[in-house]
C-alpha positions, -999 to +999 in steps of 0.1 A: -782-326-654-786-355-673-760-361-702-736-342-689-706-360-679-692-356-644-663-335-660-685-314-680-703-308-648-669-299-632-662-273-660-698-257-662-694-250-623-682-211-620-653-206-607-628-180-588-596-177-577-586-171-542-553-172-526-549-195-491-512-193-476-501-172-506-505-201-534-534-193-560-563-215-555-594-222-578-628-232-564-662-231-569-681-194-563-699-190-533-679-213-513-676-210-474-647-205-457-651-244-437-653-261-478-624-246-488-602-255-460-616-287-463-609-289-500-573-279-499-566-308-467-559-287-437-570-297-406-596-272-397-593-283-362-559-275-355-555-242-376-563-206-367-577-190-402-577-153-413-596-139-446-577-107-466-564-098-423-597-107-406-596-135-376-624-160-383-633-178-352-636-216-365-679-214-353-680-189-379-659-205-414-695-222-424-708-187-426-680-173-438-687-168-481-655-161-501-658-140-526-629-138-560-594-126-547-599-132-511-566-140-492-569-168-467-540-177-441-540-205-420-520-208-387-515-230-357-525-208-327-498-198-301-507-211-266-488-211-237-472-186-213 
């Protein structure tokens, strides 16, 4: 979009809010799961992830589109015995 400066951009992008770990969030609609956890710095890798109660296995966060309100937890995963 040319004459638009990069924060103009920024503010014509729609946006919702969702909530991850119980702290309100805004991001851009239509974002995946995988973006999001990227965007707020949390090792995907070494969290466990859950949208409004729902396990979502981490081959599936890509797919995973959040829509306006969702509730996102991350975790670290018990192992052991």
């Amino acid at each position: 979009m040319a004459g638009y400066s990069h924060q103009q951009l920024l503010k014509r992008v729609s946006q919702m809010l969702v909530s991850v770990n119980g702290n309100p969030i805004k991001c851009a609609e239509h974002l995946c799961l995988d973006a999001l956890i990227a965007q707020c710095g949390i090792d995907g890798d070494r969290c466990a992830t859950a949208v409004n109660g729902c396990f979502v296995a981490r081959n599936q966060r890509r797919l995973r589109e959040l829509q306006p309100g969702d509730q996102i937890m991350t975790f670290e995963p018990i192992t052991g015995g």
